[in-house]
C-alpha positions as CSV (number, residue, x, y, z in Angstrom):
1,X,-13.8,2.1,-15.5
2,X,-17.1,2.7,-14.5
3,X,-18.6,4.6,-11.7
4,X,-19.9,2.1,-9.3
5,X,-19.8,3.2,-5.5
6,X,-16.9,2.6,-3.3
7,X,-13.1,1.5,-3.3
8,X,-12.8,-2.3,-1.2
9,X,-9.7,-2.3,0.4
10,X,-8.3,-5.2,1.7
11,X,-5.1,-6.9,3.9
12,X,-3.5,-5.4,7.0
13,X,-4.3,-2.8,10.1
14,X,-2.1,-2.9,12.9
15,X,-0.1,-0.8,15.3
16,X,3.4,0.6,14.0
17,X,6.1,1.2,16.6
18,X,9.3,3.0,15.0
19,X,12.5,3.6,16.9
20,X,15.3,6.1,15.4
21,X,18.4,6.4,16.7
22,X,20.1,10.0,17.5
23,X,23.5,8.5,16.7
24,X,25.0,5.8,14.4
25,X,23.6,2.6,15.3
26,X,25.6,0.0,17.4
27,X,24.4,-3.5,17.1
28,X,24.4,-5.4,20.4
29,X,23.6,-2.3,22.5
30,X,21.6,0.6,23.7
31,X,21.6,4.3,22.0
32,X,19.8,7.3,22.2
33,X,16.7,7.6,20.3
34,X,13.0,8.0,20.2
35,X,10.6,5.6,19.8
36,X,6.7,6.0,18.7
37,X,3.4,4.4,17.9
38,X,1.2,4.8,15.0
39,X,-1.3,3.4,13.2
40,X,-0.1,1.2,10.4
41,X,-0.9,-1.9,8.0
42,X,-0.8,-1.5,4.1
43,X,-4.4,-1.9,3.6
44,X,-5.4,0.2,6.1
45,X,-2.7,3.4,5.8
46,X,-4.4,3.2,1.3
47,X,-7.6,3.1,3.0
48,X,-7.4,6.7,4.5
49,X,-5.2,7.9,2.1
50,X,-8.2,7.5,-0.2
51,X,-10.7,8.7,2.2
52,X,-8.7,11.9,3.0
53,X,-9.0,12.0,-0.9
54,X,-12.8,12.2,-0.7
55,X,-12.8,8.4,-2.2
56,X,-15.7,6.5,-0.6
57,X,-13.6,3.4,1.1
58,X,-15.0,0.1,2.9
59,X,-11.9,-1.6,4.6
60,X,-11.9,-5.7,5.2
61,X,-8.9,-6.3,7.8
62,X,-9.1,-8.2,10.9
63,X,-8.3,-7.1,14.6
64,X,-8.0,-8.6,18.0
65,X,-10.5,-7.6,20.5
66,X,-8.2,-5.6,22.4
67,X,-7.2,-1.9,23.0
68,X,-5.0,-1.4,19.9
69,X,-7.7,-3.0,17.5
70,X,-10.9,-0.9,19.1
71,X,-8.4,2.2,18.3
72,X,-7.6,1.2,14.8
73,X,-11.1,0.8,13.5
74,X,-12.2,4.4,15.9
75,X,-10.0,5.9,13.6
76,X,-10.6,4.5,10.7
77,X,-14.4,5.0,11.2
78,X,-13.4,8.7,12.1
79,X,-11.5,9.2,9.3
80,X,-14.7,8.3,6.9
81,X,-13.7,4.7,6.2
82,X,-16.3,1.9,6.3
83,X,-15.0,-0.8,8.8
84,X,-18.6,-2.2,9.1
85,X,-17.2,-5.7,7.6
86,X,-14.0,-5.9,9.6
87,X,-13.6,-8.8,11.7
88,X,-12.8,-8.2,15.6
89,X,-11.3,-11.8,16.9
90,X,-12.2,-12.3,20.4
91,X,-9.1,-13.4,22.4
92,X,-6.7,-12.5,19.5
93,X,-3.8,-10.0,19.4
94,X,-4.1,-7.2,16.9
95,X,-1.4,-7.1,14.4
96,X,2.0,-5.2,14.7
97,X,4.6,-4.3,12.8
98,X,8.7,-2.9,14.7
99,X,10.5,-1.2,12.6
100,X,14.1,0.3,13.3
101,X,14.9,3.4,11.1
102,X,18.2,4.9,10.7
103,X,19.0,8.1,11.7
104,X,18.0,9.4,8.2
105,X,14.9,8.0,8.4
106,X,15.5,5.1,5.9
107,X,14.2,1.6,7.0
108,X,17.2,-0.7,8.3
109,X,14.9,-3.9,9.9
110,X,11.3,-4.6,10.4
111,X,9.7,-7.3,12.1
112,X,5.8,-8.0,11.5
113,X,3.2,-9.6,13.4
114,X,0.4,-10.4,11.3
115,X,-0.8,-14.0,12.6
116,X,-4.6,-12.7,13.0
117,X,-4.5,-12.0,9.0
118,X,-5.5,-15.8,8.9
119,X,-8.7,-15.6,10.2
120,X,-9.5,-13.6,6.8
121,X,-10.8,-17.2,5.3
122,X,-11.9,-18.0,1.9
123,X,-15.4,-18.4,3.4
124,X,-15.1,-14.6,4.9
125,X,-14.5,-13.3,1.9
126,X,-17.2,-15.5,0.3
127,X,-20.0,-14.7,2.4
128,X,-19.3,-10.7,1.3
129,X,-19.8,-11.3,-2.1
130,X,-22.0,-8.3,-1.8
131,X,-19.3,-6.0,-1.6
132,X,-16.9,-7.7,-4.0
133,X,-19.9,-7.4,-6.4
134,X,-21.2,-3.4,-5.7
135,X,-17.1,-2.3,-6.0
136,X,-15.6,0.3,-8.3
137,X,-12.0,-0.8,-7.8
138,X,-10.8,-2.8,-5.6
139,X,-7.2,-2.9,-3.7
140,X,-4.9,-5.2,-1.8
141,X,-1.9,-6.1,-0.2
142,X,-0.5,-8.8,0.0
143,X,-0.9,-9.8,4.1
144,X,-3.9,-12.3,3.5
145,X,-3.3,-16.1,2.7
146,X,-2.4,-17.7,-0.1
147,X,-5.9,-19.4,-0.4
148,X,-7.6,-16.2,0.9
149,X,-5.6,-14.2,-2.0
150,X,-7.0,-16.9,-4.5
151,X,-10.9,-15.8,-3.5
152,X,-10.3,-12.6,-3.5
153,X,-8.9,-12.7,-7.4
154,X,-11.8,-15.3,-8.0
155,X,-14.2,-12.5,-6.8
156,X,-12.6,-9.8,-8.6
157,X,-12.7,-11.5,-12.0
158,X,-16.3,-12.7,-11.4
159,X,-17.6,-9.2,-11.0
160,X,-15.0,-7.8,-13.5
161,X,-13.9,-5.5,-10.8
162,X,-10.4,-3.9,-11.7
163,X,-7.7,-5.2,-9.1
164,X,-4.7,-3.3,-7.2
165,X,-2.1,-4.7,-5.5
166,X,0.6,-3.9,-3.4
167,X,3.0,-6.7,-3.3
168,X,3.8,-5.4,0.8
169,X,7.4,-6.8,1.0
170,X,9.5,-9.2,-1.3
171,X,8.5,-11.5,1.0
172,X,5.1,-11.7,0.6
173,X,5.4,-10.8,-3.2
174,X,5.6,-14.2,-4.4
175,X,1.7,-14.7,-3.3
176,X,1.2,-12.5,-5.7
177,X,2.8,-14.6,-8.8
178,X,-0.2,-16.7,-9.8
179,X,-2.2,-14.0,-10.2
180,X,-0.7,-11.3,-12.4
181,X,-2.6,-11.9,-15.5
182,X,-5.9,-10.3,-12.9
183,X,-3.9,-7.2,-11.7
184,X,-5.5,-4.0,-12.8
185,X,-2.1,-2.1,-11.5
186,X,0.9,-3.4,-9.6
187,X,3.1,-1.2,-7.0
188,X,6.3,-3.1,-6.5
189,X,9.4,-1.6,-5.4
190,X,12.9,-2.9,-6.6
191,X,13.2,-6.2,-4.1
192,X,9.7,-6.9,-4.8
193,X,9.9,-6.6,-8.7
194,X,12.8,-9.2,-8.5
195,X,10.4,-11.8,-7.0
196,X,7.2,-11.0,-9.4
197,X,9.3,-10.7,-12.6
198,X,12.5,-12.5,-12.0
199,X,14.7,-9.7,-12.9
200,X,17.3,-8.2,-10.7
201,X,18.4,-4.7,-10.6
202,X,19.8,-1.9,-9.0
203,X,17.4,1.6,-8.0
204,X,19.5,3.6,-9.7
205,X,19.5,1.3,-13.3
206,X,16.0,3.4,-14.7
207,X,16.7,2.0,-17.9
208,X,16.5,-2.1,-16.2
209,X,13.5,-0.5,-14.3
210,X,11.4,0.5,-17.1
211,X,12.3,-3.0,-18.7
212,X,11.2,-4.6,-15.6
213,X,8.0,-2.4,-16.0
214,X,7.4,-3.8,-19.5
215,X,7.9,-7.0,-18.4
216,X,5.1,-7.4,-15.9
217,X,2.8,-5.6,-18.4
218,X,3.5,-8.3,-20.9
219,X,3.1,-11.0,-18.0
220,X,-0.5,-9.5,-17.5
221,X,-0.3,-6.9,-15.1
222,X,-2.3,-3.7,-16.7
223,X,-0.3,-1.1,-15.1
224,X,2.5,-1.6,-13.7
225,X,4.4,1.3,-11.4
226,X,7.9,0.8,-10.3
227,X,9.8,2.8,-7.4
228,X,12.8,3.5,-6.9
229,X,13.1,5.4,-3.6
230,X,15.4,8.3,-3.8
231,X,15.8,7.8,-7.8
232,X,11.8,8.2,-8.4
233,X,9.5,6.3,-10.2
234,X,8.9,4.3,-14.1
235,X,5.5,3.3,-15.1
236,X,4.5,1.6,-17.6
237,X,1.0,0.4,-19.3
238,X,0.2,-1.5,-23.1
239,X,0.6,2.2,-24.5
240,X,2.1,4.1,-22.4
241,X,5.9,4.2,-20.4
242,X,7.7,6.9,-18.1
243,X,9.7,8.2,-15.5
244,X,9.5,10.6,-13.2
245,X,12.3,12.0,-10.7
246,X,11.8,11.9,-7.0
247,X,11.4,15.4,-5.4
248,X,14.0,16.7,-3.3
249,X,12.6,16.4,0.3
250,X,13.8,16.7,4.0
251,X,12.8,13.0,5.0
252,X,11.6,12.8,8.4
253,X,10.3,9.3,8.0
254,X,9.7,6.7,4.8
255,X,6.9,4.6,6.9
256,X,4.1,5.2,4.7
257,X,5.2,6.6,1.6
258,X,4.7,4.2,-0.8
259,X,1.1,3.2,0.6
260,X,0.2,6.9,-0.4
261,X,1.5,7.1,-4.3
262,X,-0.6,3.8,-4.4
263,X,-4.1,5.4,-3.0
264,X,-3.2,8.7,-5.1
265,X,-2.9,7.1,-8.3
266,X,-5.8,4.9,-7.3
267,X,-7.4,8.4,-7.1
268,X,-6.3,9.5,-10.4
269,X,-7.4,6.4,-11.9
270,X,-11.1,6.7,-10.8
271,X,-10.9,10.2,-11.9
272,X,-10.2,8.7,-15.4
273,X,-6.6,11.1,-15.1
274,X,-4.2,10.4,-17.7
275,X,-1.4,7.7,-16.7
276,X,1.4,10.0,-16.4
277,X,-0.4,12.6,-14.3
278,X,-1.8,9.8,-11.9
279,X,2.3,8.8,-11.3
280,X,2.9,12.6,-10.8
281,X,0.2,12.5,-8.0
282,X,1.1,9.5,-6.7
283,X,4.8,10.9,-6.2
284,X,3.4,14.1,-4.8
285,X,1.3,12.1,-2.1
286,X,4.7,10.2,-1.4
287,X,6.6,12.9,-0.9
288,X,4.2,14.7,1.4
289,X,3.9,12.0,3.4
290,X,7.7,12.0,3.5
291,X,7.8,15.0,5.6
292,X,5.4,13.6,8.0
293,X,6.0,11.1,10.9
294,X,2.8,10.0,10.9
295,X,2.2,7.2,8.6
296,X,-0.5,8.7,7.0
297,X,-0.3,12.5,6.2
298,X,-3.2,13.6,8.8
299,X,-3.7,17.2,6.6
300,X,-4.0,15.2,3.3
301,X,-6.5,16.6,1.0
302,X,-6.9,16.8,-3.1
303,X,-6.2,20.6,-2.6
304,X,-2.9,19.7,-0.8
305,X,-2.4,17.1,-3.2
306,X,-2.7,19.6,-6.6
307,X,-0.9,22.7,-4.7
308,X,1.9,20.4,-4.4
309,X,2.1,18.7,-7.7
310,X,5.2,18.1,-8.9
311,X,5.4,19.3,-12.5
């Protein structure tokens, strides 16, 4: 990989609101709990992961012109990403995304809002062929449309700019499928796996994961990272496989988590880091963000990041 300027992040920023319960929950009624805001959006939370990481970032998202989109991009701009090319859509909401955590912390529904990712065209990303072309790396979820998705591999391969993706959810993973043969690195978990590869299995099965690992490497994918929540992470390139265990954590909230091992091995990767220890970070940036309720860790920093490297 070469050293050419900044990281192009692209897909989702919108507003998270998380509610967890005190008690068990009850379906059809009211308990005890607390509910919060935060900033959100895959795109945007790997975005300032990598800025906190001192990688130079340029985000391409899409807002409404309204309160919660003027305070995404303030602190995305504050947090030392470049939100220069991110479109503001008069009269549209900004994105959301409602999720209900147990009292663990542990996801148990989600609902997302992410109409206004629509108005990221084909001919928006076109006309910032500019950025596509002056790239280092460039990452994605997988929030923009189908045909959108389609330019932005198009773009990628024409400037033979590496490509990350996060397939976002398993069901927004299948967008991903035509396009594995361009990926740079993947960063499914287990549900989204099953719709990339077509192979089913259980977290805890690490010897199905790093099979399922092998198989999106031999379906094109360069790098391909598996996780397994609690039971931690496989990884596997053309020359290279491995696990490693999930550390042992007080969990205040998993919102996030995932989005920061993506941006941390990202980070490794640019640094030209050896496979396995880019994982290790990646884990270590999970876990940290694990003890946070923020979505992204707001004291996130490469120092933090190698003082807590798992071994």
């Amino acid at each position: 990989m070469d050293e050419r300027g900044y990281v192009l992040v692209i897909g989702a920023a919108n507003l998270d609101i998380k509610g967890q319960p005190d008690v068990a929950l009850v379906r059809g009624s009211s308990i005890p709990g607390r509910i919060r805001t935060s900033l959100g959006g895959v795109a945007r939370n790997i975005a300032e992961n990598l800025a906190r990481l001192e990688v130079e970032t340029v985000l391409l998202t899409a807002v409404g012109d309204d309160e919660v989109g003027e305070r995404i991009l303030g602190h995305a701009a504050g947090s030392g990403i470049d939100i220069s090319e991110a479109l503001v859509v008069e009269g549209e909401r900004t994105g959301a995304y409602m999720a209900l955590l147990r009292k663990n912390g542990a996801l148990d529904v989600a609902l997302d809002d992410m109409a206004i990712l629509q108005m990221l065209t084909p001919d928006y990303f076109e006309a910032r062929r500019s950025l596509f072309a002056g790239a280092r790396l460039i990452a994605i979820d997988a929030n923009p449309t189908p045909e959108a998705l389609e330019t932005i591999v198009s773009l990628s391969n024409e400037y033979r700019v590496p490509l990350c993706a996060d397939p976002t959810s398993a069901a927004l993973a299948e967008r991903l499928r035509p396009h594995l043969s361009s990926l740079y690195m993947a960063s499914p978990n287990v549900p989204e796996t099953g719709v990339l590869c077509g192979v089913s299995f259980e977290e805890s099965d690490r010897d199905a994961a790093q099979a399922a690992a092998r198989r999106l490497v031999s379906m094109g994918v360069e790098i391909a990272v598996i996780t397994l929540g609690e039971h931690g992470v496989v990884y596997a390139d053309a020359e290279t496989k491995g696990y490693i265990p999930a550390i042992q954590t007080h969990i205040l909230d998993e919102t996030g988590a995932g989005d920061a091992m993506t941006a941390a091995i990202i980070f490794g990767l640019l640094e030209e880091i050896p496979l396995d220890e880019c994982v290790r970070l990646g884990v270590t940036a999970a876990t940290l963000t694990l003890r946070t309720r923020e979505t992204v860790r707001p004291d996130l920093s490469v120092d933090l990041l190698y003082d807590e490297l798992v071994i």
